[in-house]
N, C-alpha and C positions, 0 to 999 in steps of 0.2 A: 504494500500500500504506500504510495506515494503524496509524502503530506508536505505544503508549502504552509511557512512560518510568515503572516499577513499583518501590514500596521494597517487598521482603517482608518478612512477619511472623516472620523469624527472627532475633533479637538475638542473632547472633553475627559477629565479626570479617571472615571469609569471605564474611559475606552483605550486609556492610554497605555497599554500593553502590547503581546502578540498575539494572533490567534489562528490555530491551526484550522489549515483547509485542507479537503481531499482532492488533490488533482486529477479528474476522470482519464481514463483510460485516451480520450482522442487530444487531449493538451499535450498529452506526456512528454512527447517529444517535444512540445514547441516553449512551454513556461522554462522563463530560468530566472538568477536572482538580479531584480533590477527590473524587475516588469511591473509595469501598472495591470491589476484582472480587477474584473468586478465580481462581488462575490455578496451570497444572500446574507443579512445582517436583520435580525426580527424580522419585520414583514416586506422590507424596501432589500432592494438591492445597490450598493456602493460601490465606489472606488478604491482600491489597498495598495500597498506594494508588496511585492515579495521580496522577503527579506531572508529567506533561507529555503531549501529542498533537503527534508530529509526522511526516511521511510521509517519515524517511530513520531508518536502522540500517545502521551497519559489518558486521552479522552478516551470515553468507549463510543463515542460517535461522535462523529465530524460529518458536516454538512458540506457540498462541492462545491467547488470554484464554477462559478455560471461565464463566464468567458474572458479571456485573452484581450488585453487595449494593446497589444505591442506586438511587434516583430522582433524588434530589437532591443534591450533592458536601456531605460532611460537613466539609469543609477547603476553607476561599476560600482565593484564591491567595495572600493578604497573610499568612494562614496556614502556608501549604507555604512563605513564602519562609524568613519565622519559624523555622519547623522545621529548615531547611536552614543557617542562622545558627546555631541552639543546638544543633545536632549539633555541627560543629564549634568552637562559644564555648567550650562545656564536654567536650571530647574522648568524645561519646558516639554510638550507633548513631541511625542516619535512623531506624528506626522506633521507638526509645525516648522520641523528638524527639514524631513525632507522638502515639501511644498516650498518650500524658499531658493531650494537648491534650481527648481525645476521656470522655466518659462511658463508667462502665465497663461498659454494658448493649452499648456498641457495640466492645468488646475480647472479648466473651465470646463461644464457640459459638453458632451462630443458626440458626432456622428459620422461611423469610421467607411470611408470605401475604400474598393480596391483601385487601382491605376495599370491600366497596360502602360509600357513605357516602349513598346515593341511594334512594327509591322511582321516581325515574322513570325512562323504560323508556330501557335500554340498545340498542345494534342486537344482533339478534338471533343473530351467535357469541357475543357475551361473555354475554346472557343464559341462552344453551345451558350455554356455562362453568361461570358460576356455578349453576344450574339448582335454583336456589330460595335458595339458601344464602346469607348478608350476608357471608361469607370463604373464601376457600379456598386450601390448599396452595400456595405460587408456582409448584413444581414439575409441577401440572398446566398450569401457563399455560406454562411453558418446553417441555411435549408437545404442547401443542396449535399449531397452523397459523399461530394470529395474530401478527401480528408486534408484536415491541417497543415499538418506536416508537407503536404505533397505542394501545396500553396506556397510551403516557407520557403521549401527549392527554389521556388521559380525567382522570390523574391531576392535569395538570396545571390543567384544569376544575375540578379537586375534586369529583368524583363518585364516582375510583377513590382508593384511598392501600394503599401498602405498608405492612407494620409486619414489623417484626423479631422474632420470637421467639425469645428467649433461652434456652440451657438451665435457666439458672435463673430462669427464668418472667417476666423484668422484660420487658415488654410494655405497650403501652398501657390504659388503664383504660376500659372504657365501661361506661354504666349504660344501662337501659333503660326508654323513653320511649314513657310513655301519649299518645295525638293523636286528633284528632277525624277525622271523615276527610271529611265534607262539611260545609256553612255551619249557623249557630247552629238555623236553621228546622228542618233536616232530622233534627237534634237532641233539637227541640223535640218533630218528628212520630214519632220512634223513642219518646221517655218515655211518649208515651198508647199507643202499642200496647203495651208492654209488662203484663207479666198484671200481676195485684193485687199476688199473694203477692213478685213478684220489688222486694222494696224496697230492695236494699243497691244492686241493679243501674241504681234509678230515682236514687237519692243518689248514686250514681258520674256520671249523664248530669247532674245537678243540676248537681254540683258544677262542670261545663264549661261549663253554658251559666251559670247567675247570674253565675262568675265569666270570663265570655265569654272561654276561655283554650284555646290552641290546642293544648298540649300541658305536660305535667307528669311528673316522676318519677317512676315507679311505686311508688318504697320511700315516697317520700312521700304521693302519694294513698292507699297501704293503711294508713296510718299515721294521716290524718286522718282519712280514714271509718271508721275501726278496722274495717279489714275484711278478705277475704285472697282471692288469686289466682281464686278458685271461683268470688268474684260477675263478676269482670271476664272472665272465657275465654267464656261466653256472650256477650256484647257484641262483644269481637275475633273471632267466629266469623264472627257474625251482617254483619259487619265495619259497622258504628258506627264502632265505637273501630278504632285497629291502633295496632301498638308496632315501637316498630325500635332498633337500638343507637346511641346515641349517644357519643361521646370526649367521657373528662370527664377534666381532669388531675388528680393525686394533689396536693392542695393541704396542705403540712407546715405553713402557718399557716391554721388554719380558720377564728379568728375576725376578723373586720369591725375595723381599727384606728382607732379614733378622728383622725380629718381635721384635721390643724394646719397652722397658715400660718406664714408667715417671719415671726420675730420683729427688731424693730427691733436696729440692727449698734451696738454701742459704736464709737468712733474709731477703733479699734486695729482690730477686725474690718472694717470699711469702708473703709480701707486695704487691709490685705489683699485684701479682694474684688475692690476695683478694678484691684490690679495684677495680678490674675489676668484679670479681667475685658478690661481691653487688651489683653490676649497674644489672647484668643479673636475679638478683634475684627479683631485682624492674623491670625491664623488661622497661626499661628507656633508652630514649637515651644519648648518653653523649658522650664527643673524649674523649681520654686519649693521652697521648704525652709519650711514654715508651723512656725515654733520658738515654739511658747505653752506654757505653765505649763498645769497640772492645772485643769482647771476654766473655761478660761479661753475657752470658746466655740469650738473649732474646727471641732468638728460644724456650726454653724451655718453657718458660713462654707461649708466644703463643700456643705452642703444645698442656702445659694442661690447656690454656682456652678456647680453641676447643673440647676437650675431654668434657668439662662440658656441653658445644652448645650439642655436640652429644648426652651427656646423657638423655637430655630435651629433643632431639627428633626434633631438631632445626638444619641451615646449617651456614654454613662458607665460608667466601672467604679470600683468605690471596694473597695479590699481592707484588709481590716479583720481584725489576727488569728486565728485558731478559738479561742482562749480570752476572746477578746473580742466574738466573735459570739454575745453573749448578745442572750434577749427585747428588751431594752432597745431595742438597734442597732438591730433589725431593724425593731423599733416605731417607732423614728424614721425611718424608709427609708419603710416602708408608709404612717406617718402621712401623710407629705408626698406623697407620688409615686404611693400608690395600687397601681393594678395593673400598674403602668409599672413594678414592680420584680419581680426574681428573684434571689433569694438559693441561692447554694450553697456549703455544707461538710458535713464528714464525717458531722454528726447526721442527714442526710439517709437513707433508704433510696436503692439502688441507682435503683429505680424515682421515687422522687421527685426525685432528682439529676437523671435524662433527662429529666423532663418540665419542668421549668427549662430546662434546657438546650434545650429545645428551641421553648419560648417565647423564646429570644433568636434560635435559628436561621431560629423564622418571622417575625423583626422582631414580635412583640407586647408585647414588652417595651424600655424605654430605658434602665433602669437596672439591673447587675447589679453583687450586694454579694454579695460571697465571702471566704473563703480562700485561700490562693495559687494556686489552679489557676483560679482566675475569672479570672485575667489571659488565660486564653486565650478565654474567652469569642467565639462568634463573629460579634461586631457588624463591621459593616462601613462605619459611619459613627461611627468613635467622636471625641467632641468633648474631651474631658477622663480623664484619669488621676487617684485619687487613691488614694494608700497612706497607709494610717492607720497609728500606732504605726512608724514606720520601721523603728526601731532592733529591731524584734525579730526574733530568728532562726528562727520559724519560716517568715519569708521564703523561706528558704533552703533547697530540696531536697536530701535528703542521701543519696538514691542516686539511681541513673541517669535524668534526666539531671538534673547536678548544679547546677541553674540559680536564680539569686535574680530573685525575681520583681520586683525594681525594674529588674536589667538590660535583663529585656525587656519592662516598661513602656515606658520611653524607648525601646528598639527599636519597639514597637509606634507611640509617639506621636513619633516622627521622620515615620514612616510616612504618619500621618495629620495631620502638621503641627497639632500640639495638645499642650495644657499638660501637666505631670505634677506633682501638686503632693504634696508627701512629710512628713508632719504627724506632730510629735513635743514632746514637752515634753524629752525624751533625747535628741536625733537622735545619729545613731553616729559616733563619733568621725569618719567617712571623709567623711561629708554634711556634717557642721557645716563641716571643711577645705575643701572643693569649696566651700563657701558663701561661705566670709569671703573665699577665691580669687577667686569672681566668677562660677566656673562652672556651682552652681547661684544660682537668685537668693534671697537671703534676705527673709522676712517675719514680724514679732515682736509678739508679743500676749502681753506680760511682766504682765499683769495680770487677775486672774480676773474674771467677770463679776459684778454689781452691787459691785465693788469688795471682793467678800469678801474676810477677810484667806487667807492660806497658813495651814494649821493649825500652834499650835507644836510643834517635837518637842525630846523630853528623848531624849539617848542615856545608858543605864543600866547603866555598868559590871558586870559578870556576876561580876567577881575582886572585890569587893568586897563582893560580895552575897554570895558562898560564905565570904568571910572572916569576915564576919556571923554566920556559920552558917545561912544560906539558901541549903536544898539541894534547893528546890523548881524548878521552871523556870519560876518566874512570880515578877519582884521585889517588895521591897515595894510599888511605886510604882505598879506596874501592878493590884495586889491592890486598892489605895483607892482608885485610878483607876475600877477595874470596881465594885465596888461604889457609887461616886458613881453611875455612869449608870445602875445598876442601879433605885438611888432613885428619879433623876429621869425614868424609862422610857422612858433613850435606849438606842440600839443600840450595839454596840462589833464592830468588825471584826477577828480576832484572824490572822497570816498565816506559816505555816512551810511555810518549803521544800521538805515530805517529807512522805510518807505513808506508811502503814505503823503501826506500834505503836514498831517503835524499829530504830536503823539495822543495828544489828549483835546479833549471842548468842556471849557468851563464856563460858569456864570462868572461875572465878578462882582453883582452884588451879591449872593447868597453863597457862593462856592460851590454851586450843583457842577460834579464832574459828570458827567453823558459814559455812562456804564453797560456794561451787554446786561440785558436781564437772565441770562443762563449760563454765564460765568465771573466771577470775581475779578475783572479786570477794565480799562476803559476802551471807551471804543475810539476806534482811528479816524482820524477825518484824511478823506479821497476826495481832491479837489473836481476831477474829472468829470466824478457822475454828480459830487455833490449829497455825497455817502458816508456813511461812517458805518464802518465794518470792525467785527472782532475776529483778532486775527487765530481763535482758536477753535472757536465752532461756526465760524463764516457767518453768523448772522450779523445781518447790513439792515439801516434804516436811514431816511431821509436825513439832511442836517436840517435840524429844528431853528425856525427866525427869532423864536422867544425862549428862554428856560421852562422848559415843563415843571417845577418848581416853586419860583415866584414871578412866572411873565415877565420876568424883565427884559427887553431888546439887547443888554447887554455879553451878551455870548461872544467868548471868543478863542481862538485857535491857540495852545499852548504846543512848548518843542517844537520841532522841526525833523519835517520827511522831507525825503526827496525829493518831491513833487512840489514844495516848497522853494526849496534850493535851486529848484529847476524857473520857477518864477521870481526869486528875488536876481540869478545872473543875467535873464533876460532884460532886467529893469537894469542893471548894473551895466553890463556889458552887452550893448545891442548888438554891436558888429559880430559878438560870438556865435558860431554855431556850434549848438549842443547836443549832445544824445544824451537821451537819461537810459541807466538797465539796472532794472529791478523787477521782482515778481510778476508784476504789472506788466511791463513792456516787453517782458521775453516769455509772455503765456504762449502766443500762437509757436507751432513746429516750425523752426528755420528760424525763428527771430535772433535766438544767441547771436549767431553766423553772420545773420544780413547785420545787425548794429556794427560789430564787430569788424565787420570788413570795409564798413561804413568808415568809421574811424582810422583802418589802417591806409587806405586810401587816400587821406587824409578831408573825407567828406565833410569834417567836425573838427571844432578845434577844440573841445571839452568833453572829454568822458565823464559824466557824472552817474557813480552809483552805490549800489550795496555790496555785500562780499562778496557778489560773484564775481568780482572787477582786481580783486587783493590778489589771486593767486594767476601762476602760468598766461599771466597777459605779457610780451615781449612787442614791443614798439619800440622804432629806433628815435623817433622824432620826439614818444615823450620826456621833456624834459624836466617839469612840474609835477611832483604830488601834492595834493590838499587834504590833509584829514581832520572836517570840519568839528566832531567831538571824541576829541579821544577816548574821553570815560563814558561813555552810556555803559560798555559792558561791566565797569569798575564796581559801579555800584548795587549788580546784581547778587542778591542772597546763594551765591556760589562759592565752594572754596578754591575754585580754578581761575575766577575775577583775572586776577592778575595776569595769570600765566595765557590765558586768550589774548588780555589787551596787549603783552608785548608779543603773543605772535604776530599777530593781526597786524598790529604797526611797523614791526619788520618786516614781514610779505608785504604791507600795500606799498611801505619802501621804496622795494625793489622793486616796482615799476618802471622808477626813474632812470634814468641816466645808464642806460642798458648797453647802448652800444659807443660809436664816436663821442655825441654832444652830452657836458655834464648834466649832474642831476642837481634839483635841490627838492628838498622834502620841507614842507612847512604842515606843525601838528597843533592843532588849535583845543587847549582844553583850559576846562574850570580849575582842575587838582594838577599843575605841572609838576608840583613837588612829589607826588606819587614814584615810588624806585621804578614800577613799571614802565613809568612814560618815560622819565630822565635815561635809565638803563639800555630803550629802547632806540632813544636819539641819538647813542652811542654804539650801539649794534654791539653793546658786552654782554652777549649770552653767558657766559661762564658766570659772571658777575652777578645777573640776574636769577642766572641758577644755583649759586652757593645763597644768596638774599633770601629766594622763594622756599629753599629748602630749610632754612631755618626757620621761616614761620609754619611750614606741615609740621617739621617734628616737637615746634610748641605745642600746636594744637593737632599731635596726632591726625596728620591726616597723609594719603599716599603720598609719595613712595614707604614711609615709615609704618605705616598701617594701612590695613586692605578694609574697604568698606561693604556692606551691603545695605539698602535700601529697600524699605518694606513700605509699600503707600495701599492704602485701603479704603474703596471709594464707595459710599450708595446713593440713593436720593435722599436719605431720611437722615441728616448730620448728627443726631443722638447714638445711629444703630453704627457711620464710618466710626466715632470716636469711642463707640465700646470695644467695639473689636480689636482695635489696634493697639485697646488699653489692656486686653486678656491675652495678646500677643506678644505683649512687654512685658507684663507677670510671666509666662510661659518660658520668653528665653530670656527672663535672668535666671528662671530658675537651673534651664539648660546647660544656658553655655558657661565655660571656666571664667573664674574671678576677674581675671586677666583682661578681659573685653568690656567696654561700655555702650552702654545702650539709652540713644538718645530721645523721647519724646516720649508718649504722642503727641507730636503736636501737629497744628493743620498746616497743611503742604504751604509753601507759599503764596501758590494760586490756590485760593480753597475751594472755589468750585468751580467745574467745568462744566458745561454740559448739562446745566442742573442736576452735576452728583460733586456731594462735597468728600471731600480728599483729607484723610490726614495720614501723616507717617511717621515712620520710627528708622535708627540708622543704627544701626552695629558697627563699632569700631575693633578690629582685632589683629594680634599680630598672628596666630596660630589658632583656626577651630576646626579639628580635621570631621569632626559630626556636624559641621553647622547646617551641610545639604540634608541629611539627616533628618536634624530636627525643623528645617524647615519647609521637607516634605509631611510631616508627621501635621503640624500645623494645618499645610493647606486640606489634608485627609478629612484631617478634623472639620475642617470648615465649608468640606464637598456637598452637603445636603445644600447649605446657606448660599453657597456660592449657585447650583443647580436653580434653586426655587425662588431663591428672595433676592434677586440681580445685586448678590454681593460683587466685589470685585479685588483680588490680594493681587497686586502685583510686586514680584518679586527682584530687580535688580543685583547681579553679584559683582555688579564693578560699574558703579553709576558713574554718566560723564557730567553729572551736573544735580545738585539736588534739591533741583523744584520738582 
């Protein structure tokens, strides 16, 4: 008896196990581990994976597997072991583990057929089958006599292929393909019989034989002959010509990138390469921590220790931000490596996500460059790891499951006995400690390439300015600044934290702030629609002419968005031409790109934006940074404050003065005396990192102590702050003396969503049961959590603790 070990597709506590199926006598051959079946589950039938084959089960019955979603296993096993790791790393369900790994075309509702991919003759069931048709139903093939296995031949030939149909349409793409269908002569001998009159039909035969070509696009030949369907169906009747469908992938970069070779390594970069380069010769795992300065060639460096991965015959993943997977990145990816690359993040369409994705599952590709879910990418020969930007938190997934994508890099390149190299001008406070340790290995490229300087920066007291009587949000300094490079028709990069029109709407005779009524926060004024939106549960309402409060006309706009800044330079600086980019103006697919090249074109003479603008942007002409408040993130209830605001100020930096023409950086705050801002306008990492680290080990917090975060949310605010108060009884009674445990108290934002939030934080240097006991917790709390829309979420390495 042959039993498959099944996770189903229910993410709930109850279901979150394995459970055995019988796989009936006609799958036998075809299930293996890494397949999606669906299989009966009480009265519905689901989706599962198989996660093992093996001929024993405790049960005394087992109910069958009801059918096959796969040909081929969407999950290798180095995959499922991964999955099985990060369920329990980060206390979350076996099937939240997998679903993450997978495109979301293969999470959605499906409707599978089969595909000829073939004119030649099949044996004569399957051509009954299909009975003229290039696809059909799978569901006819599950009625019909033939068996499975006999199916899987063909496909695995490649004559037959499955495709999935999705209910929301995401399916393979094919276009359809004009062909000749005997040799050039016979061609030749079709053009003279043809009558007089038929000339568009004689230019269609032309065009195949002059340019002796076997078959062609149809949108394209009607497009060259300028011609349309009507000349060509006489031809394909007559059968000359015949057409069939052909798979064409949904290609998100269409055009041809310009082919560049490795450029010669400064000392600093040649070093580095090389001691990466030793690791991949020993075939050993090992991190490396590449700590260089803005500007300072990392990319390179990466580039050719991929090229060495490729030469070996070996793959690569390199994760690079989603705010820094601009044209740029990707230009350099394709330049080099061609079609050896596949890039996926969220700018993708559904459907062009899967066809990526699935150039690396049919090995035609070696390199994939992503955002944090490329780490799952499903190469099977990977040579090298590289995470670009370390330090940044979108690493870091913040709901289920709650995993940072460097943990299981290293998970994955233990695996594969191969480098992980983690590339930063910021590294995070927890890498750089790991580095000077010993644990990862450190390598340093402390100077930019052709020896450009670091741009200088002025930090530009704000309390000074308003003492002045400058009550503008742009200093004097910055005002002559811009205007200078206005002159000399350089670019200037302008960068605030927020978008929007302004942060808040208040009264100012009663002090009514304009609040979302379903979360604890204010709401933003959007000059545009003339809106005020929360930016947590999207609920938007008109801006109000009077206070809803005490009617008074007096309302007025507090802080400064974007959209703001974008209206006070026009009034300031008319001759300017600006692009603003932020959430707002890079909604529409392609908008990143067009602003972007907008800019580099030189269609603008001011980049104004949010953090999408701080990383991986390289302009030779700009020569101006503007960072209108340095502290907005300072003052948030974080204990990473600091260490954000000097990345952030370093990255937006190095914007400046990249290539030839120098830089200067001008950084406009309220607190300049803050170590983060001063430290930063020095570019003294080191300095800032012996500062930062003595304030965690006052107050206990990483790298010297590891955190978790427990936040517990319902509608009913009595029933979030009992629970979370029997959850703090519970582990102090649990955990050793050694660890503190902070609250309950209510989250920062106390309510979202109309459910109020409080939580508790565990501080500890060593709790080898804490998974333990706080599985035993959530057990506990399965009924309440099922019936009464409790909600525990769990964090074991929070990036932030709102």
């Amino acid at each position: 008896m042959t039993i498959a070990k099944v996770v189903v597709d229910v993410p709930a506590s109850q279901t979150d196990r394995i459970f055995d199926y019988h796989i009936p006598e006609r799958f036998e051959a075809a299930i293996q581990e890494g397949m999606r079946v669906t299989v009966p589950f009480g009265p519905r039938k689901i989706m599962g994976y198989v996660l093992e084959i093996t001929d024993h089960t405790e049960l005394e019955k087992v109910r069958d597997i009801e059918n096959v979603l796969d040909v081929t296993p969407v999950l290798t096993s180095e995959l499922i072991n991964l999955g099985k790791w990060m369920s329990n790393h980060t206390l979350s369900f076996y099937i939240s583990s997998f679903q993450v790994m997978l495109p979301q075309v293969l999470k959605a509702k499906y409707k599978k057929e089969l595909h000829r991919l073939t004119e030649e003759e099949l044996p004569d069931e399957i051509n009954r089958l299909f009975d003229g048709r290039d696809y059909i139903d799978f569901e006819e093939v599950e009625k019909s006599s033939i068996k499975l296995n006999r199916i899987q031949r063909f496909i695995q030939e490649g004559l037959l292929e499955v495709d999935y149909q999705v209910d929301s349409k995401e399916t393979k793409k094919f276009e359809t393909v004009i062909a000749r269908k005997g040799s050039l002569t016979n061609l030749e001998e079709a053009m003279i019989d043809l009558p007089k009159q038929a000339t568009k039909q004689w230019e269609i035969l032309k065009y195949f034989s002059a340019n002796e070509i076997e078959e062609v696009n149809q949108k394209t030949l009607l497009s060259i002959l300028k011609t349309t369907r009507a000349s060509l169906k006489p031809l394909l009747d007559k059968g000359i010509l015949q057409e069939y469908k052909k798979e064409t992938y949904r290609n998100p970069y269409q055009r041809d990138y310009p082919k560049t070779t490795a450029l010669p390594l400064t000392d600093q970069q040649q070093e580095a390469k090389d001691a990466i380069q030793a690791q991949l010769a020993k075939q050993e795992h090992e991190v490396f921590l590449l700590h260089g300065v803005t500007g300072s060639g990392k990319t390179e460096v990466y580039l050719q220790a991929i090229q060495e991965v490729i030469d070996r015959g070996e793959e690569a993943i390199v994760l690079v931000p989603e705010i820094s997977l601009t044209p740029q990145m990707v230009e350099r990816f394709k330049g080099r490596f061609g079609s050896y690359v596949a890039v996926l993040h969220s700018a993708l369409s559904a459907g062009e996500k899967y066809d990526e994705w699935r150039k690396i599952q049919r090995k035609e590709v070696k390199v994939a460059v992503g955002a944090r879910s490329a780490i799952f990418a499903p190469f099977e020969n990977l040579g090298i790891i590289i995470i670009d930007e370390e330090h940044e938190s979108s690493y870091k997934q913040d709901d289920h499951p709650r995993y940072h994508a460097r943990d299981v890099a290293i998970y994955r390149a233990k695996h594969h006995h191969c480098p992980v190299v983690l590339g930063s001008a910021t590294p995070t406070l927890e890498s750089f400690a790991r580095a000077k340790k010993g644990v990862y290995q450190l390598l340093s490229l402390p100077d930019r390439m052709n020896k450009a300087a670091m741009p200088e920066v002025q930090v530009i007291d704000m309390r000074e300015e308003l003492h002045a009587g400058n009550r503008s949000m742009f200093s004097q300094q910055l005002v002559q600044a811009m205007e200078e490079r206005l002159r000399k028709k350089q670019q200037i990069v302008l960068f605030l934290n927020r978008r929007g029109y302004s942060t808040f709407v208040m009264c100012r005779d009663c002090g009514h702030v304009m609040e979302c009524p379903h979360c604890d926060i204010a709401l933003t004024y959007h000059r545009t629609q003339n809106k005020l939106k929360c930016h947590y549960c999207s609920y938007e309402e008109s801006m109000p002419s009077v206070c809803p409060e005490c009617s008074s006309d007096t309302i007025r706009y507090f802080g400064t968005g974007t959209q703001k800044v974008e209206e006070a330079l026009t009034k300031l600086l008319p001759e300017a031409r600006v692009i603003r980019m932020d959430v707002d103006t890079t909604r529409r697919k392609g908008a990143h790109e067009k602003l972007l090249t907008q800019f580099g074109n030189h269609e603008a003479d001011i980049l104004l934006g949010t953090q999408m603008i701080a990383k991986g942007l390289d302009f030779a002409n700009v020569t101006l940074v503007g960072v209108l408040a340095a502290d907005t993130m300072l003052h948030l209830p974080d204990f990473r404050a600091a260490e954000k605001t000097f990345q952030l100020l370093t990255q937006v930096s190095g914007r400046a003065g990249r290539h030839s023409l120098p830089g200067e950086v001008i950084v406009q705050s309220y607190t300049p005396e803050h170590y983060s801002i001063q430290l930063a306008s020095t570019y003294e990492y080191e300095a800032f990192f012996q500062q930062e680290m003595q304030v965690r080990k006052t107050f206990h917090y990483p790298p010297y102590f590891y955190l978790t975060l427990i936040t517990v949310s319902h509608p009913n605010q009595i029933k979030a702050m009992e629970v979370t108060k029997h959850i703090v009884q519970g582990l102090s009674q649990s955990l050793s003396e050694q660890s503190t445990i902070l609250g309950p108290t209510p989250s920062p934002i106390a309510r979202i969503k109309n459910r109020y939030r409080y939580q508790c934080v565990i501080k500890y240097k060593n709790e080898p049961k804490q998974r333990e006991i706080l599985k035993r917790i959530l057990h506990y709390y399965e009924s309440d959590i099922q019936k009464n829309d409790l909600l525990i979420s769990i964090d074991l390495q929070p990036s932030q603790l709102m």
